[in-house]
N, C-alpha and C positions, 0 to 999 in steps of 0.2 A: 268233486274230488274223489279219487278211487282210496282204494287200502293203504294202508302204508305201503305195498310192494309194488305199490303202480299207480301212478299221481296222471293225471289229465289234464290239460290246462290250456287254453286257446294258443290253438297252432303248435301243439305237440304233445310227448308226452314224458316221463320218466320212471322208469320199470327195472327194477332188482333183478336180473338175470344171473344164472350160474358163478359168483365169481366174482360180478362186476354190476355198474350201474348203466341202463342205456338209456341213453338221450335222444330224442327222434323230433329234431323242430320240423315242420311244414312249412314254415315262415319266418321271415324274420325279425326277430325279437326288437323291440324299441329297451330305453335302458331298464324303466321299470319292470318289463316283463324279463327281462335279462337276469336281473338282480332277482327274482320270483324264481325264476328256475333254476338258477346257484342256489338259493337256499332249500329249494325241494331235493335236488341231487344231494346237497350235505346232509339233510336228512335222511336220506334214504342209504348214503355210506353211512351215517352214522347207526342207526336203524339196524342195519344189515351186518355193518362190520366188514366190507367189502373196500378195498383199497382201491379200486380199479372204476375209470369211468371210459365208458363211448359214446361219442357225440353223432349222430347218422347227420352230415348236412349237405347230403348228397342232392337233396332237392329244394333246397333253400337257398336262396340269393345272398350275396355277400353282405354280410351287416355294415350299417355305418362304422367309422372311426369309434367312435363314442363306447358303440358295445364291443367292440373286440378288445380296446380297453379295460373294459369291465372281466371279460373275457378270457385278458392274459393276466390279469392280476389277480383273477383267481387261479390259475393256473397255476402261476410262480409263487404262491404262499402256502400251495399243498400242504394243506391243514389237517385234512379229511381224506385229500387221496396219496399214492404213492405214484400214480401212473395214468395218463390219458391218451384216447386215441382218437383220433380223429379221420370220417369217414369221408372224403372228398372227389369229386368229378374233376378237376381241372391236376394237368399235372405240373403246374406254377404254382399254386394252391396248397399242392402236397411241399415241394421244392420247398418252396417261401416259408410255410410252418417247420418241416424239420432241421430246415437251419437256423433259423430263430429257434429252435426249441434247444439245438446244440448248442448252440452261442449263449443262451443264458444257462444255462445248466439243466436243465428241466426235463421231468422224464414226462414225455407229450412226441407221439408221432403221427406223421396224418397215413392214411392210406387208401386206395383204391377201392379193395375187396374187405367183404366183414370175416371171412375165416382169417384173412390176414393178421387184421388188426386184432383177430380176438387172441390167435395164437402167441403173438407178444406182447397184449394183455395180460394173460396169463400165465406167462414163462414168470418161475420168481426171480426178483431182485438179484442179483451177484450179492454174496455175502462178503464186505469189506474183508479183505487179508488182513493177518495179524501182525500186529507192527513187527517189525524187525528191527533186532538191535541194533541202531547203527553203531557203524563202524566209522573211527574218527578219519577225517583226512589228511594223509601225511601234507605237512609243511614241503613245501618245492623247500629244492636245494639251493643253500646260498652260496656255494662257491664253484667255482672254478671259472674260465675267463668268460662266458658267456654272459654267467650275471653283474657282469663287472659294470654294464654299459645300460643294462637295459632296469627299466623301472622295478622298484619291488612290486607294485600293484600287478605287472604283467607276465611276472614269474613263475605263477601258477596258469598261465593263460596262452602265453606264446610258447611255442615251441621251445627248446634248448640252444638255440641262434648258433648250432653247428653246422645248420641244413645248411649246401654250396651250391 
């Protein structure tokens, strides 16, 4: 094993770079070795204080079911990171991860090029707006002959039933 700022480990590595954590498998991982490299990367955010990871699996074959599993549910419980990216050959590959990554909420993008991916690596977060007061919403009106006929439920929903 290397320093704390750069772990080695059969078929890759994981090294503390500017910012961020980078991941570089050669191969691919079975679960245990999966689960051995999640915990070295949490170390190494936690270590570092770095929110940020990059996975390079540009030259790695696609993992079983099993580990991408392992995989996404590290991902989705960002504990240690705020953001990941992922470095990919295939453009289904890329396709396939940012709409899964959309669709569950998760800040994970895959991409082509590593200036890319580091560039919105290291863009910060959007800082949440601050709430605004809501404003309450006027009650639809309950008279005149439109609402004479039509449901209360669809009175705030339907038009004014004077359109001809």
């Amino acid at each position: 094993m290397g320093n704390a700022d750069h772990v080695i480990f059969l078929g890759g590595e994981v090294e503390v770079v500017d910012g961020y954590v980078f991941v570089c498998n050669e191969s691919v991982p079975d679960e245990l070795r999966a689960r051995t490299i999640l915990a070295a990367v949490d170390d190494a955010l936690a270590q570092s204080g770095s929110r940020g990871v990059l996975f390079d699996t540009r030259d790695m074959p696609a993992p079983t079911e099993a580990v991408n599993t392992i995989l996404r549910t590290w991902v989705d419980a960002g504990r240690l990171h705020d953001k990941v990216a992922l470095l990919v050959r295939s453009d289904l590959k890329r396709i396939a991860s940012n709409m899964r990554a959309i669709s569950v909420g998760v800040k994970m993008r895959s991409f082509h090029e590593l200036a890319e991916a580091e560039a919105w690596l290291l863009e910060p977060l959007p800082q949440a707006p601050a709430k605004a007061q809501e404003q309450p919403t006027p009650a639809p009106a309950s008279d005149g002959p439109a609402c004479r006929w039509r449901s209360p439920l669809l009175r705030g929903v339907v038009g004014s039933g004077n359109d001809k």
